[in-house]
C-alpha angles and dihedrals in degrees: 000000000000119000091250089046089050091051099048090054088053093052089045092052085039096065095030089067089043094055083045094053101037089048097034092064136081117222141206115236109238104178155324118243112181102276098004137076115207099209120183127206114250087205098027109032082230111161112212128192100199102190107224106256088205121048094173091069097047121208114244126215082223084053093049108021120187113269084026102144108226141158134216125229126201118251089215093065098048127110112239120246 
């Protein structure tokens, strides 16, 4: 296997656990901030902005209250409408 072929694989297992890890884990609403929701990892500590995709349809803090468990799911993997 050739150096440029090596590395790619490691890049490629490299996201792979972090899309394992980022979607494998429940988080603790923070906090709503207009078109943002602050998200911290249960496990990691890890603290997450998701920017909201869709501003037309705005996130509410009675919709994601702070201490509110959730988990993400990865866009890649969803089944089109």
């Amino acid at each position: 296997m050739g150096i440029a072929r090596a590395r790619s694989r490691i890049q490629t297992l490299m996201t792979e656990e972090t899309q394992k890890s980022l979607f494998g884990e429940r988080y603790r609403v923070v906090t709503v901030e207009g078109d943002r929701l602050v998200v911290r990892g249960v496990l990691s500590g890890n603290i997450l902005t998701i920017i909201n995709p869709e501003p037309e349809i705005p996130l509410t803090a009675e919709e994601y209250p702070p201490g509110k468990l959730i988990a993400l799911t990865d866009p890649s993997t969803a089944v089109p409408n």
